[in-house]
C-alpha positions as CSV (number, residue, x, y, z in Angstrom):
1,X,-31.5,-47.2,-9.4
2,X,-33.4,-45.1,-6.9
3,X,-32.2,-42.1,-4.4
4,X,-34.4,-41.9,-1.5
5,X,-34.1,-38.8,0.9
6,X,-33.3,-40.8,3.7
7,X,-30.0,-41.6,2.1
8,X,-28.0,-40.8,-1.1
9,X,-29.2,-44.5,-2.1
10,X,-29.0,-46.6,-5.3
11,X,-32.5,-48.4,-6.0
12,X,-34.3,-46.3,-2.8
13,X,-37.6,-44.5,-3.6
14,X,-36.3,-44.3,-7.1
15,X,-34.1,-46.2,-9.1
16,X,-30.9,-44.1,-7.5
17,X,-32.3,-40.3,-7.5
18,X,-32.2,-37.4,-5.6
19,X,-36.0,-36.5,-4.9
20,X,-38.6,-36.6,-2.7
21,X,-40.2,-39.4,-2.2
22,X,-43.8,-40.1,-2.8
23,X,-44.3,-43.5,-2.7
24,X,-43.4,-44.9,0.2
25,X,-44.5,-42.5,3.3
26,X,-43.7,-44.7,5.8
27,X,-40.0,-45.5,5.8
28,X,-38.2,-45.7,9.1
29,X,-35.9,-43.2,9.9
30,X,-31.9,-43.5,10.4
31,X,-32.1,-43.3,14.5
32,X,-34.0,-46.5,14.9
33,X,-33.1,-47.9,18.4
34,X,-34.9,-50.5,20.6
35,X,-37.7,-48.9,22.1
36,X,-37.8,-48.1,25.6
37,X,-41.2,-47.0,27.1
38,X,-41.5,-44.5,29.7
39,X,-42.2,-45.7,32.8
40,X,-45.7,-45.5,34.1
41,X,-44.8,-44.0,37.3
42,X,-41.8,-43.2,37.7
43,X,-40.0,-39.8,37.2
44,X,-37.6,-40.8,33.8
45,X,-35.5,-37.4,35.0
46,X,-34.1,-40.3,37.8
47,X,-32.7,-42.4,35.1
48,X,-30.5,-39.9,34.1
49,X,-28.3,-37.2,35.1
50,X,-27.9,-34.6,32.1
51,X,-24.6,-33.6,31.3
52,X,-25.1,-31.8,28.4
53,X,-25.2,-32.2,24.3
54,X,-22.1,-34.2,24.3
55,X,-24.0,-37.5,26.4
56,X,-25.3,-38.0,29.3
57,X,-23.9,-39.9,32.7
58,X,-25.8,-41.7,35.6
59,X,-23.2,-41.3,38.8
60,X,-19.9,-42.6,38.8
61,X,-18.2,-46.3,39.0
62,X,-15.9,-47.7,41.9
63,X,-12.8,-46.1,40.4
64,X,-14.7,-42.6,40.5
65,X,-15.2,-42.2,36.9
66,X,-18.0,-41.3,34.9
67,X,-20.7,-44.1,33.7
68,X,-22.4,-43.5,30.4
69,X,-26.4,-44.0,30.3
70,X,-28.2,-45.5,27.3
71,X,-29.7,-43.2,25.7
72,X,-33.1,-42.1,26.5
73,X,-35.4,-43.3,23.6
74,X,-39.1,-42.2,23.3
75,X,-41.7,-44.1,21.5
76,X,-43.3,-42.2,18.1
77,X,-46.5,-42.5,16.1
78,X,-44.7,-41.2,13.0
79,X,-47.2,-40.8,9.9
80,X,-45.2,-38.7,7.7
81,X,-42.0,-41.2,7.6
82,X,-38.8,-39.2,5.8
83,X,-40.7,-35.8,5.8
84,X,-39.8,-36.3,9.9
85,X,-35.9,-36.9,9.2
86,X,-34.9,-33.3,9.3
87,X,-36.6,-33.1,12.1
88,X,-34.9,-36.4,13.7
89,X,-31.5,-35.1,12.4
90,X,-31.6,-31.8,14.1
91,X,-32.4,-34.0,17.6
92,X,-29.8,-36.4,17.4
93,X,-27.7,-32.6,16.7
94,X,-28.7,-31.0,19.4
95,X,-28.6,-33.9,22.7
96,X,-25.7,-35.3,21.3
97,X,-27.8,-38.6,21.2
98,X,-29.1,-39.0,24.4
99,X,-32.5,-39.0,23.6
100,X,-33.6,-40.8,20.3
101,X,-37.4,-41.5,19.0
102,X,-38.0,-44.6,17.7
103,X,-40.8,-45.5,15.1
104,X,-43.5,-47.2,16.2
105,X,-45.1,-50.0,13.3
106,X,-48.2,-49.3,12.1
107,X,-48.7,-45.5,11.8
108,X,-47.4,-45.1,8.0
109,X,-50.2,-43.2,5.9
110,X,-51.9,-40.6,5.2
111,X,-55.4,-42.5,6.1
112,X,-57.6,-40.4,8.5
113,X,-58.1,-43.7,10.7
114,X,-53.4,-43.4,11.0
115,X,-53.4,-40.1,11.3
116,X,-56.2,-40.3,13.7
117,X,-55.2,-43.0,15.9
118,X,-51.7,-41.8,15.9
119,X,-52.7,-38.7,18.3
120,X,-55.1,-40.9,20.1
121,X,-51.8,-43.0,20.9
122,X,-50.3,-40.7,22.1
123,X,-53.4,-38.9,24.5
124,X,-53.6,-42.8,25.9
125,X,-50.1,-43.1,26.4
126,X,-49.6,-46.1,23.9
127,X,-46.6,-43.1,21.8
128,X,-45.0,-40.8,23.4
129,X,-45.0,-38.7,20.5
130,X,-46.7,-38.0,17.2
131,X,-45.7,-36.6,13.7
132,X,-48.8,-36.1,12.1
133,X,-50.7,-33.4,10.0
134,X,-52.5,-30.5,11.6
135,X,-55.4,-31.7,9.2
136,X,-56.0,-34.3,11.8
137,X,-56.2,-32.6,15.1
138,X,-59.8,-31.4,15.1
139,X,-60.7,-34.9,14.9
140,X,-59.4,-35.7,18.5
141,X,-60.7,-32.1,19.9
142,X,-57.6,-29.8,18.8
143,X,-58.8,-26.7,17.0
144,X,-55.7,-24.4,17.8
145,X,-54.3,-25.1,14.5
146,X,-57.4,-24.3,12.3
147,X,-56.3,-21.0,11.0
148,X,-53.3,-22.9,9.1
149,X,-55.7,-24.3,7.0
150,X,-57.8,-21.4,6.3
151,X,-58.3,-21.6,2.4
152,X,-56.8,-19.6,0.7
153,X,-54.5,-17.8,3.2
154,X,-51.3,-19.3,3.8
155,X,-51.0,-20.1,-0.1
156,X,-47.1,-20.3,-0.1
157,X,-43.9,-22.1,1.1
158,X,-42.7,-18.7,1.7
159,X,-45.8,-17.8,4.2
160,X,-46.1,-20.7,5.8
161,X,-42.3,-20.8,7.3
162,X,-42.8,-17.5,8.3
163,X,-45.9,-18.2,9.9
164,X,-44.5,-20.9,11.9
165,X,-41.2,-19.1,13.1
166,X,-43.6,-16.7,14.6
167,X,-44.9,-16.6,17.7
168,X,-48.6,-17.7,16.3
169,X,-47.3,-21.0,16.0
170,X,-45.5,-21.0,19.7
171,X,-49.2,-19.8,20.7
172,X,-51.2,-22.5,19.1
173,X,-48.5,-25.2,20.2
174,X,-49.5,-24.1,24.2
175,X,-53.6,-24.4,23.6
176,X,-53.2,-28.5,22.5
177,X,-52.7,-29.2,26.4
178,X,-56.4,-29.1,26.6
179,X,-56.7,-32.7,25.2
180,X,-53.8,-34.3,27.0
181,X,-51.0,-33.0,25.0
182,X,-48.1,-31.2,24.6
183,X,-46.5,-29.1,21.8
184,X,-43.2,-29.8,20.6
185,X,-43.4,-27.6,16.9
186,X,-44.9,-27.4,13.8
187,X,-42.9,-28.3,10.5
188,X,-44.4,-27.2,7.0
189,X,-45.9,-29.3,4.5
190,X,-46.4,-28.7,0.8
191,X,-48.9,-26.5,-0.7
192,X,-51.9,-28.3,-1.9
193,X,-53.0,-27.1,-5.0
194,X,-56.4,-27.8,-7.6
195,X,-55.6,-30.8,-9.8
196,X,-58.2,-31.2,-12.9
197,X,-59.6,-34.7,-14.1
198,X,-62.6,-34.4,-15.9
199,X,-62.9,-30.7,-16.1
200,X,-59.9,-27.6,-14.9
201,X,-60.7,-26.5,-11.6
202,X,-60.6,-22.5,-11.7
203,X,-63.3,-20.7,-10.6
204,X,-65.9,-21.7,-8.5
205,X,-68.6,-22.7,-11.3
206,X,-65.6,-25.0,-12.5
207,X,-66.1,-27.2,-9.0
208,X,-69.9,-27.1,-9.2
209,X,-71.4,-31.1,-8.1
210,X,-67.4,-32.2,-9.0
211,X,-66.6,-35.1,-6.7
212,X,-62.5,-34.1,-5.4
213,X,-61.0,-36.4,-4.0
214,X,-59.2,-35.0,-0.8
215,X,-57.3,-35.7,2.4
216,X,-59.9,-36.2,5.7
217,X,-60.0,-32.7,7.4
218,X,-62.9,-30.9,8.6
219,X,-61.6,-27.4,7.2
220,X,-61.2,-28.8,3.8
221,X,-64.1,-30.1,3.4
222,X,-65.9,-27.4,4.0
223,X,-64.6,-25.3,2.1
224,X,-64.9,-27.7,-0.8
225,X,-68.4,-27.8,-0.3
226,X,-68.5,-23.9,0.1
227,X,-67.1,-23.9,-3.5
228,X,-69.6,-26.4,-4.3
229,X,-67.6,-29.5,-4.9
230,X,-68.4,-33.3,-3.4
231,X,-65.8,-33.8,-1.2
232,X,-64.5,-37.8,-1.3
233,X,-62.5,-38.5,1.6
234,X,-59.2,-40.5,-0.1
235,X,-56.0,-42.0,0.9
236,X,-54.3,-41.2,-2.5
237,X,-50.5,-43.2,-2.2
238,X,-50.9,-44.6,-5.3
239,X,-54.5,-45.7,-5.1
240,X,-56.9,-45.4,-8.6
241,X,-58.4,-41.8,-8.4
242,X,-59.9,-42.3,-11.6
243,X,-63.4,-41.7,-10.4
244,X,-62.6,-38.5,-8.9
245,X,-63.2,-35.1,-11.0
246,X,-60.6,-33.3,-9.3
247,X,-58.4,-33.6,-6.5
248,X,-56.7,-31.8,-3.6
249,X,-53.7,-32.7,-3.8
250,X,-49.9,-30.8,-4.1
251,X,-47.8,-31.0,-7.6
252,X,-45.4,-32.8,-6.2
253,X,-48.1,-36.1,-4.7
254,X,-49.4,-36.0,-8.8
255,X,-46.1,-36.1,-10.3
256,X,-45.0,-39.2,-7.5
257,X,-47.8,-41.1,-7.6
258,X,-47.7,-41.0,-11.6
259,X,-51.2,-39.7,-11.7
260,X,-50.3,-37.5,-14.7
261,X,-52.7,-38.8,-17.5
262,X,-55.9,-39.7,-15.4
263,X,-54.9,-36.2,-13.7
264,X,-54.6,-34.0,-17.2
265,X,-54.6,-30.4,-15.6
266,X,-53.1,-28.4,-12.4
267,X,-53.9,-25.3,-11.3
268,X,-50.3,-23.8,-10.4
269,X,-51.0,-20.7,-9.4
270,X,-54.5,-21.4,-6.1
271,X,-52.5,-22.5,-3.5
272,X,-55.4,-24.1,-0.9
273,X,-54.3,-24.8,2.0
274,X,-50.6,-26.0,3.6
275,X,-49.9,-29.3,4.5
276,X,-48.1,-28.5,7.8
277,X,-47.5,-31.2,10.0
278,X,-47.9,-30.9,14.0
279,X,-45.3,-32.6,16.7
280,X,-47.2,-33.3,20.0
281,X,-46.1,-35.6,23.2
282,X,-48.0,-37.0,25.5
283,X,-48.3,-34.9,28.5
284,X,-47.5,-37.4,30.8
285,X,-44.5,-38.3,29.1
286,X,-43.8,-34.8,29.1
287,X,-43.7,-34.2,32.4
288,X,-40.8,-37.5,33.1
289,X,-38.3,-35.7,30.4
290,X,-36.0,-32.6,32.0
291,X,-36.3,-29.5,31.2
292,X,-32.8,-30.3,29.4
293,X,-34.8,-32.9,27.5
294,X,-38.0,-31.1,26.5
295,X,-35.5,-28.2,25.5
296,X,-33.8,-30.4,22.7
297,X,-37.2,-31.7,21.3
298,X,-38.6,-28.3,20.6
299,X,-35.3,-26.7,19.8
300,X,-35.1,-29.8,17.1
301,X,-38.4,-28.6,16.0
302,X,-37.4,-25.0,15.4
303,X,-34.1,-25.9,13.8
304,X,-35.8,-28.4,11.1
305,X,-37.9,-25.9,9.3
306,X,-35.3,-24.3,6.9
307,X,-34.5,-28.0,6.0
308,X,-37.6,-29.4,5.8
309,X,-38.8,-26.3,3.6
310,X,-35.9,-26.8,1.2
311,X,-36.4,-30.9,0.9
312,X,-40.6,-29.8,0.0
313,X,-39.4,-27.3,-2.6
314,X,-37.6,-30.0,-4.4
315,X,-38.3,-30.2,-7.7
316,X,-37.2,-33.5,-9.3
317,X,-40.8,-35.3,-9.4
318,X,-42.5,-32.4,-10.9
319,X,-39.3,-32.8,-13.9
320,X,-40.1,-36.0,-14.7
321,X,-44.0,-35.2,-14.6
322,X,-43.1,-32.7,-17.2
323,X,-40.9,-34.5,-19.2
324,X,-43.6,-37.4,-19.8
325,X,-46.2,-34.4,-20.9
326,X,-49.3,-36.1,-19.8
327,X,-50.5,-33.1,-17.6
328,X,-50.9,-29.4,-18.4
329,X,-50.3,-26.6,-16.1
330,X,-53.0,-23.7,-15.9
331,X,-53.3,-20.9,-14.0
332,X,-56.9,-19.2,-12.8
333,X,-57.4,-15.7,-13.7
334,X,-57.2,-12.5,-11.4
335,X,-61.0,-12.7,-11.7
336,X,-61.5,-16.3,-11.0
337,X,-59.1,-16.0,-7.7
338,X,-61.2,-13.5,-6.2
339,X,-64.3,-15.7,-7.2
340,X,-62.9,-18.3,-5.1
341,X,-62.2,-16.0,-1.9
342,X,-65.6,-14.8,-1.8
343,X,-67.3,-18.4,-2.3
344,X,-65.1,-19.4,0.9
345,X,-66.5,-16.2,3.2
346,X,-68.9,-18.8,5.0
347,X,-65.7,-21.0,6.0
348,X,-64.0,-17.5,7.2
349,X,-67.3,-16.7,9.1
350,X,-67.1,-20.2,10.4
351,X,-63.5,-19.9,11.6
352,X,-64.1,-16.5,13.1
353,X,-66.4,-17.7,15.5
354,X,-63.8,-19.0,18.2
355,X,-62.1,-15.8,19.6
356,X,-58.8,-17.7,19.6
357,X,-58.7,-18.6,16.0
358,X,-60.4,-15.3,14.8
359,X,-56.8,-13.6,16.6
360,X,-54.5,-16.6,15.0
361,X,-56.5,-15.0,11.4
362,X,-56.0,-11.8,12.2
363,X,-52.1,-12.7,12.9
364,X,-51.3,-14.8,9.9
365,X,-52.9,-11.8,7.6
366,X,-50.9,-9.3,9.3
367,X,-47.4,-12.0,7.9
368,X,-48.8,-12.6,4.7
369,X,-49.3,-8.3,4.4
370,X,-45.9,-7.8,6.0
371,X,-44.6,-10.1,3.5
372,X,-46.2,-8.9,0.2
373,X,-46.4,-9.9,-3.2
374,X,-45.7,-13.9,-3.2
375,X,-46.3,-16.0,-5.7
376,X,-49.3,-18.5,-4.7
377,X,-49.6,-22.1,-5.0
378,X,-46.6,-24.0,-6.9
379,X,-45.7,-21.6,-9.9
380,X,-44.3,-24.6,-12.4
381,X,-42.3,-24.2,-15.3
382,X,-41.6,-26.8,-17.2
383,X,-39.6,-25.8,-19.8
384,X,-36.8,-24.6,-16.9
385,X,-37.0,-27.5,-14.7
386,X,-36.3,-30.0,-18.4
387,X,-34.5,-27.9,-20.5
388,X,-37.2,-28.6,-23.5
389,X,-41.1,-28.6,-22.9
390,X,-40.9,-31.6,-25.0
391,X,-41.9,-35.8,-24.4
392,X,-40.1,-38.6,-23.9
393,X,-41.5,-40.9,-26.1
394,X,-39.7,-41.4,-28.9
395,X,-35.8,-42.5,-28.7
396,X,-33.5,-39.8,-29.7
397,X,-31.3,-42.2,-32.1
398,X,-32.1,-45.1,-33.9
399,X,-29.3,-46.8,-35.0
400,X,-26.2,-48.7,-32.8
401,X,-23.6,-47.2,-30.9
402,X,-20.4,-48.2,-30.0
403,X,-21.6,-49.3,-26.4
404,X,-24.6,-51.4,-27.4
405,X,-24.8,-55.3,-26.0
406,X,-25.2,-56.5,-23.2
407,X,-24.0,-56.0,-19.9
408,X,-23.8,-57.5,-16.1
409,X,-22.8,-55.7,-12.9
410,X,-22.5,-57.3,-9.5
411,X,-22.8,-56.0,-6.5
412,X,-23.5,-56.8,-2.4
413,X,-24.9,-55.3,0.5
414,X,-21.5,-55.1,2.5
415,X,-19.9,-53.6,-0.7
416,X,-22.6,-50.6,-1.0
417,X,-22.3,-50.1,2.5
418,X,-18.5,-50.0,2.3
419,X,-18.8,-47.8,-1.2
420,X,-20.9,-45.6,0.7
421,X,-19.7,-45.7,4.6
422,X,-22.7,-42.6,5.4
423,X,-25.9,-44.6,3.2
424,X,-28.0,-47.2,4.8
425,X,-28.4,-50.0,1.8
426,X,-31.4,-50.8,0.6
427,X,-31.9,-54.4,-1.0
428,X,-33.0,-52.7,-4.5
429,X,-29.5,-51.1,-4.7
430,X,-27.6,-53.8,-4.7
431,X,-27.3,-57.7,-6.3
432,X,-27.0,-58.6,-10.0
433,X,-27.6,-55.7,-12.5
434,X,-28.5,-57.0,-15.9
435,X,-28.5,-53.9,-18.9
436,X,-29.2,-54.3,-22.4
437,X,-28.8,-51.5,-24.6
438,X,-29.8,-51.5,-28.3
439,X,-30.4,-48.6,-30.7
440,X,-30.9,-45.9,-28.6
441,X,-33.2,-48.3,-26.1
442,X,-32.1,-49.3,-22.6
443,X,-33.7,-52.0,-20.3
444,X,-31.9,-53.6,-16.7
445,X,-33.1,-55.4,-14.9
446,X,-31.8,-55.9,-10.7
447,X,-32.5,-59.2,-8.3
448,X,-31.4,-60.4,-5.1
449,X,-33.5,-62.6,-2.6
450,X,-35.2,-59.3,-1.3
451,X,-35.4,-57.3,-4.6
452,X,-36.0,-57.3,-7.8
453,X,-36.5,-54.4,-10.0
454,X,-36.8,-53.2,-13.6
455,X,-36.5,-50.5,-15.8
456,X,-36.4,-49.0,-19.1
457,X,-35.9,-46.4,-21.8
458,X,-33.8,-44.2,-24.3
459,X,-30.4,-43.4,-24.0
460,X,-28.0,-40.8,-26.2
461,X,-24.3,-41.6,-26.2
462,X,-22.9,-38.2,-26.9
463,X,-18.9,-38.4,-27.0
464,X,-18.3,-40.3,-24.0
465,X,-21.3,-38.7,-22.5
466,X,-24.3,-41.2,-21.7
467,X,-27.5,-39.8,-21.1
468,X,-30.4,-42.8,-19.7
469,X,-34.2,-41.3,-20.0
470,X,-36.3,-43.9,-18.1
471,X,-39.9,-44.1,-19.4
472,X,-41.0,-46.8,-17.3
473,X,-40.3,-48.7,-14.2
474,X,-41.0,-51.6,-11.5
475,X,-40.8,-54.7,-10.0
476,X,-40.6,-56.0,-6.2
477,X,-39.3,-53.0,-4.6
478,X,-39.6,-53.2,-1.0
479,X,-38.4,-49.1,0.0
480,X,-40.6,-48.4,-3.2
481,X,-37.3,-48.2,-5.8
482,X,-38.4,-48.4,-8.9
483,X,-37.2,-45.9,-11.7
484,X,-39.9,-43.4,-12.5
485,X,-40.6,-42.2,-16.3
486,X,-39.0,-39.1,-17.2
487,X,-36.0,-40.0,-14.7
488,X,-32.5,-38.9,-16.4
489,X,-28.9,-40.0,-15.3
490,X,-25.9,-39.2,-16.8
491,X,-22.7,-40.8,-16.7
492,X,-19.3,-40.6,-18.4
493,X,-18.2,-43.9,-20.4
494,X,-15.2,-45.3,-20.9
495,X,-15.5,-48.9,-22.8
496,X,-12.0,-51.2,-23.4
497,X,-12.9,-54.4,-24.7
498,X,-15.5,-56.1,-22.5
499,X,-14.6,-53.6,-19.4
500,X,-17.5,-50.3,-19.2
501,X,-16.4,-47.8,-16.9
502,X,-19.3,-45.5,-15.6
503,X,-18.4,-41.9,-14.3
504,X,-20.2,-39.1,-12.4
505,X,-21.0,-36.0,-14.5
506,X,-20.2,-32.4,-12.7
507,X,-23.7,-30.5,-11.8
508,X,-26.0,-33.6,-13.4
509,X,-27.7,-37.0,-11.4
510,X,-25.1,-39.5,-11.3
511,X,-25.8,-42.0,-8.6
512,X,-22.3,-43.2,-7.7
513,X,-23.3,-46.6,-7.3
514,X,-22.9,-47.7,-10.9
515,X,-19.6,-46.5,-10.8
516,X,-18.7,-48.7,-8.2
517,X,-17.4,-51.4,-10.8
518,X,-16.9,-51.9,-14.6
519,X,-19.9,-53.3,-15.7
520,X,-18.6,-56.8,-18.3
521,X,-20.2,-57.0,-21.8
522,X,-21.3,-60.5,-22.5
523,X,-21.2,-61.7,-25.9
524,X,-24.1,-62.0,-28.4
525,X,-26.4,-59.5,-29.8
526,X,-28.4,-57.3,-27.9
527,X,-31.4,-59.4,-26.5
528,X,-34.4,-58.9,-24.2
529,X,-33.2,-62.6,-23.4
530,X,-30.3,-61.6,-21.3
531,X,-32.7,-60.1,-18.9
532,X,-33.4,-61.4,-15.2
533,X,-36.3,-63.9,-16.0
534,X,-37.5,-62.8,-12.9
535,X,-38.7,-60.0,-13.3
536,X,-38.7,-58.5,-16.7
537,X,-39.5,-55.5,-18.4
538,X,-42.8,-55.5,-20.3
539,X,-42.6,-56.6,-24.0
540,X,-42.2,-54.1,-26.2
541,X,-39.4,-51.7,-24.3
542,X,-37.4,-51.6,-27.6
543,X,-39.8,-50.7,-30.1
């Protein structure tokens, strides 16, 4: 069972967890209404009269009362799926729902070619708006964001909202009119930090003729190559990076995309650069909305930061990264931070030459002293965010319980959706949920005509305390559902007879959607057997 952020989900980005997720970039967000382009020539402030947050009204009817307008829905080339939703959530807040964006299809990724030809969309007039990376906008002739990716500067969550609630971010919003657009806001991304394949990535000798894989932008590559890496342009998302001797990538992307093991160290403590994500419209577009209209937008931009800071400081990937113990955490000396900083001057030098973005520097350095002492990068501690530095790998009892056999639990769509009136259901959260559970082992298995998922692991039954430790996961999981190793739910139990009662536990993950019903214990021995033949946990998930 998965918990996507989009909503409080059973089977969503993970088999029912609260994280962020990784894997699937590209979901659609909650407001998705019919699309309604702006009209080429007309003024769209004629198709409306505002009346304020609470809707909006177009004239009156024969009687004299008030008609309600649809509301106003702009087009968007969104690349960054759910990292957008605060964002989306704050809008919906703040015009009561009179102007809505809508997702365009085929701008989820983090390729250069999406990211690209999402602004170039939205110069042409094809999007209204975009939601993609500052990484991106050089390549379509923006440079007024190039000091946020400075190496080495903004090297903190902390930094990086404060630099963007200042007026150095309203500033660099302005200049992007130059290439046809207009600035909306900027929201922050994670940090990206130095992860080690075939060698630890510390100082700059360490980097030396290492290929690193890394997200397209002009900035980071060079100031790969100034610390003498090969940079390899990748999409990452789950694609092999095996071939790679490092990558540029955050804690967070490593510990989703279940590179831990072909990844085997991080370097916590060198934050690179931010991943902060820019929210342009076309200017044309632009110029149709009211100044009521264009108000919400960028107010929705401000508004979203805290929450979109919060949801990238989550923590729950980087928990199960540490419970499966396949990656270790380093830090780079005092010595070998300073290395670094000196081996990027040229990129500085670089930078400096365009007046505007030597002042933006100058700015940014003048938060970052204001705000002092910060710890860099993502500082990781594994032991806190587990409980126990140790591995998952071995069960944690051996012989029967009380609740071993074999279970069944049925549920539909319109019965999630009732359990859960706020959730959008998701097909891998629902349908016929087959568990087997058999000397401290656990495998289920989930299937309906547009799912089907598995999973498995240990569990402890402590009291009437049940604690589920996934160690592997998958299946057809169209929202990208499946349970993640070093996942961990726990439930209260209550067995009478064949009838399993599944509880939430107080300050623990509990998805709520196995408590929905009883779950029935068949009769017979525990067997792999009683599995969903199709799809099936590997061989081998109870040994």
């Amino acid at each position: 069972m998965a918990h996507t952020m989009r909503t409080k989900v059973l089977h969503s980005t993970r088999p029912w967890r609260e994280c962020v997720r990784t894997r699937a970039p590209g979901q659609e967000p909650r407001h998705n209404r019919p699309s309604l382009k702006l009209l080429a020539g007309g003024s769209l402030a004629a198709l409306l009269l505002v009346t304020g947050c609470g809707g909006t009204t177009a004239g009156v009817d024969k009687a004299g009362g008030p008609v309600t307008a649809a509301p106003i829905t702009l087009k968007m080339a969104n690349t960054r799926g759910e990292e957008a939703q605060p964002f989306l959530d704050e809008l919906a807040k703040v015009s009561g729902g009179a102007l809505q964006l809508t997702a365009e299809p085929g701008f989820q990724g983090a390729s250069k070619s999406i990211e690209v030809g999402a602004l170039q969309a939205v110069q042409s007039g094809d999007a209204d708006v975009a939601i993609v990376p500052t990484r991106a906008y050089p390549f379509v002739g923006v440079t007024s964001f190039d000091a946020l990716m400075a190496p080495m500067l903004i090297d903190s969550m902390e930094l990086q909202q404060q630099v963007i609630n200042d007026s150095v971010a309203t500033e660099m919003l302005d200049v992007v009119k130059s290439a046809g657009f207009a600035g909306i806001g900027i929201l922050p991304g994670p940090i990206r930090v130095p992860d080690g394949i075939t060698r630890p990535l510390l100082g700059p000798a360490t980097y030396k003729g290492a290929r690193i894989g890394y997200s397209a932008s002009p900035i980071a590559k060079q100031s790969l190559e100034a610390l003498g890496a090969i940079p390899v342009e990748a999409v990452f998302d789950g694609q092999d990076v095996s071939g790679f001797d490092g990558l540029e990538q955050q804690a967070g992307s490593v510990a989703g995309n279940l590179y831990d093991g072909v990844v085997r160290s991080i370097t916590a403590n060198v934050g690179l650069w931010p991943r902060s994500i820019g929210i342009v419209a076309n200017a044309g577009s632009w110029a149709k909305l009211t100044d009521a209209q264009r108000g919400w937008l960028v107010q929705a931009a401000k508004d979203a930061v805290g929450d979109t800071t919060s949801r990238q400081a989550r923590t729950e990937d980087i928990a199960n990264m540490c419970r499966r113990n396949k990656v270790k955490i380093i830090s780079a000396s005092e010595d070998q931070i300073a290395e670094l900083l000196q081996a990027v001057t040229l990129v500085y030098d670089s930078l400096r030459g365009n007046q505007t973005t030597a002042a933006y520097l100058e700015r940014i350095q003048a938060i970052k002293d204001r705000l002092g002492s910060t710890e860099s990068g993502q500082p990781i501690d594994c032991a806190a965010l587990t409980g126990h530095p140790t591995s998952i790998s071995s069960p944690s009892n051996s012989s029967a319980t009380r609740i071993d056999g074999n279970y069944l639990f049925s549920s539909t769509e319109k019965e999630l959706a009732t359990w859960e009136p706020n959730e959008v259901p998701v097909p891998e959260n629902w349908g016929e949920f087959r568990l087997v559970l058999h000397h401290g082992h656990f495998a289920m298995t989930q299937y309906n005509e547009q799912a089907c998922t598995w999973g498995h692991g240990i569990y402890t039954l402590t009291g009437k305390n049940l604690e589920l430790t996934f160690t592997g996961g998958g299946g057809k999981a169209p929202n990208g559902a499946n349970n993640k190793p070093g996942e961990i739910f726990d439930y209260g139990v209550s067995l009478y007879h064949d009838s399993m009662e599944w509880s939430q536990v107080p300050n623990a993950v509990s998805p709520e959607g196995w408590t929905m019903k009883p779950w029935r214990r068949d009769t017979g021995k525990p067997s792999a057997d009683y599995l969903d033949k199709h799809c099936p946990p590997p061989a081998g998930w109870n040994r």
